[in-house]
N, C-alpha and C positions, 0 to 999 in steps of 0.2 A: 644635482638632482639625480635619483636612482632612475635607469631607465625601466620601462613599464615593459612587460613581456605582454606583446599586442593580443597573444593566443589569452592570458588571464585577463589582460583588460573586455578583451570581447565576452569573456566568460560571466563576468561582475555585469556586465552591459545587460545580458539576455539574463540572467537569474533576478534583476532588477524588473525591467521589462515584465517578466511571467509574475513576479510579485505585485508590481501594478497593476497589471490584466485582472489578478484575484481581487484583488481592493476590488475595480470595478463594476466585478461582476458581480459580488458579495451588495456594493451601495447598490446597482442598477434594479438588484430584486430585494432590497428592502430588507436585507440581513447585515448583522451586527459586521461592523471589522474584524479581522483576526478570527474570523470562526472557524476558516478552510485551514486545513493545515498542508503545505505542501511538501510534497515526498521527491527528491531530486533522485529520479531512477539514474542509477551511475552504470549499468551492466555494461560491459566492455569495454569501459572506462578506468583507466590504470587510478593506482593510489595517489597520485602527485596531484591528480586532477581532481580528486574527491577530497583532497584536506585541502586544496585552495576555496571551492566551492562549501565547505566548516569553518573557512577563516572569513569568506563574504557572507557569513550566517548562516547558511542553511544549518537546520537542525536535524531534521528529517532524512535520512538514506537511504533509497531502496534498492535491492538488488532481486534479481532473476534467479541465481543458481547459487545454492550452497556453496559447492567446490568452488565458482568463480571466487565468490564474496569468502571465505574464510583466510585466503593470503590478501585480501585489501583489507580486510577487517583488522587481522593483526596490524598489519604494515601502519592503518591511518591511526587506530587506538579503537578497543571495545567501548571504552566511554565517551570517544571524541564527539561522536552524533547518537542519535535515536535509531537501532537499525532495523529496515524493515526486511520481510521476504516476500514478495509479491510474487512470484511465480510460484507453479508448482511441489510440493513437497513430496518425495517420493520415501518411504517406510523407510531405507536403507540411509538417509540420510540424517532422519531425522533427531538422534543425537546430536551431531553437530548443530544440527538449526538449531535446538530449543541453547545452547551455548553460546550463539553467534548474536540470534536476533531478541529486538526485546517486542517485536509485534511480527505475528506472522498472518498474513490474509487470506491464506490459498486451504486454510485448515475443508476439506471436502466427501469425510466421511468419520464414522463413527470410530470405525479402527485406528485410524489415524489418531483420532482425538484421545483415545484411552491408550494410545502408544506413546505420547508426548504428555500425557500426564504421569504416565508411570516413569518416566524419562525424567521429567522436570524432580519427580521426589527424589531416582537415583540422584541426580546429581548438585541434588540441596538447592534448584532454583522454586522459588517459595509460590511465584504466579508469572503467569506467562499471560499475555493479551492475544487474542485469537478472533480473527471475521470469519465465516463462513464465505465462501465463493461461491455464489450462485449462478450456474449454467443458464444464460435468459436467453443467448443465441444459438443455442445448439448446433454449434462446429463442430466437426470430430477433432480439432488442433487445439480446441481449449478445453482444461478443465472445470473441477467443479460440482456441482450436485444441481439437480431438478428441482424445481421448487417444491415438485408437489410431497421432494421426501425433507425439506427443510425445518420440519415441526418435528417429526421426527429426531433428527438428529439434532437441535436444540434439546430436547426434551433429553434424550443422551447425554448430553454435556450435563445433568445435575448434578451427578454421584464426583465427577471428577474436578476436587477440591482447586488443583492449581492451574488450571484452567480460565480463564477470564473471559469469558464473550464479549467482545465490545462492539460489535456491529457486522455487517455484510459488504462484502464485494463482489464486482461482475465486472466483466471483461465483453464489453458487446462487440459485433462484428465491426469492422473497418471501415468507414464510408466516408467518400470524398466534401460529402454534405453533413458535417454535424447534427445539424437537426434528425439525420435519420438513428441519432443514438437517441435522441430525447423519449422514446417509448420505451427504452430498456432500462434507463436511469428511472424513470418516473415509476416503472414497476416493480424496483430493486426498493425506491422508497417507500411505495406502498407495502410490502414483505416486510420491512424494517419497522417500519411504524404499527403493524398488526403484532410483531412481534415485541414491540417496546409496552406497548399496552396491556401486554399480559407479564411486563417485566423478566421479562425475557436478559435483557442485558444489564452487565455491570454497574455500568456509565448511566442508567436509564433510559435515556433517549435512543442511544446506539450510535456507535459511525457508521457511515454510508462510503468508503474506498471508490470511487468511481468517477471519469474524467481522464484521458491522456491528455499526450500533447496537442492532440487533431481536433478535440470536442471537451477541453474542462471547462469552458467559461458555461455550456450549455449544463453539465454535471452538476454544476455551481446553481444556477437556476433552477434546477429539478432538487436539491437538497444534499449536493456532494458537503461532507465535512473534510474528505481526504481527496486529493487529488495527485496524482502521481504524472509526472512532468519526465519525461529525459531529453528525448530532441533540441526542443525548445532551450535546454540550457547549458547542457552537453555538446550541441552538433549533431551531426550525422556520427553512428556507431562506430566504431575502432573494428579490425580484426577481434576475433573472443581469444579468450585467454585458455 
């Protein structure tokens, strides 16, 4: 019998683990299975460790930083997973991204958006999926846009063909107590659903990105469709690359 390497078996244990937690949280409020999609945040997590984590199913990938994710991205395969960019995207990057990923979340101003549309046509990619990040705790360390300019910049995104809105994300502040994010998720929902109403999104309804490691089961019950997971299945963070 082949021996087990304890560092993968722990890894299949806890991406199992945070898989169940979603079933529960999904039956506990009366929502279908399989509705949450989970995003196994890899950031400073080498390649070896993100294609064992594609080979225990994750589908879903997210990464932090362009430059991190462009030599993991080659290295695992462009089509091995779904990849996402959950952090910020800075102008100077964003070729690479619209090449790299096939959903980006952090999309947070209008220039950005008519830069990665005209990006996407250079370089013959046909539609890109895009959230909006909505600023609900206003840190100066996270990005993002104010709500009150979010109709705005929806109303921006019609002209630009390859673009896809599929829903919103937000990044609330840190708290020891999950429940103290339940009012920034529940207000990210209501944004989402005033916006799905006027068909505002692709998908119709919209995704809702929101939920880490500390508070997705709570995300999950306020209306998360995505939840982005690292700790929980990773560990504690590596040195960055």
């Amino acid at each position: 019998m082949a021996n087990v390497d304890p560092a993968q078996d722990q890894l299949f244990s806890r991406l199992t683990a945070i898989r169940d937690r979603i079933t529960a949280a999904e039956k506990s409020c009366g929502r279908p299975p399989e509705e949450v999609t989970l995003i196994a945040i890899s950031k400073t997590h080498p390649a070896s460790v993100i294609k064992r984590v594609i080979e225990f199913g994750a589908a879903d990938i997210g990464e932090n930083r362009v430059q991190e994710a462009e030599g993991k991205i080659k290295e695992v395969g462009r089509n091995a997973a779904r990849w996402h960019l959950v952090g910020h995207l800075q102008a100077n990057k964003a070729r690479r991204a619209v090449n790299l990923f096939d959903v980006i979340h952090s999309l947070d101003s209008l220039d950005l958006a008519r830069r990665l549309d005209r990006l996407c046509a250079e370089e013959g990619i046909e539609t890109l999926a895009v959230l909006i990040q909505v600023d609900l705790g206003h840190e100066e360390t996270k990005s993002g846009i104010d709500e009150s300019e979010l109709t705005h910049l929806v109303e921006g995104l019609g002209p630009l063909s390859r673009l896809e809105l599929t829903g919103l994300m937000t990044l609330p502040p840190f708290f020891d107590d999950p429940e103290q994010s339940r009012p920034y998720f529940r207000r990210l929902r209501q944004l989402r659903d005033e916006l799905a109403a006027r068909g505002a999104f692709a998908s119709g309804k919209g995704e809702l990105s929101m939920g880490m490691t500390n508070d997705f089961e709570v995300a999950i019950e306020e209306g998360a469709t995505m939840v982005r997971v690292g700790t929980a299945i990773f560990g504690e963070r590596g040195p960055r690359h």
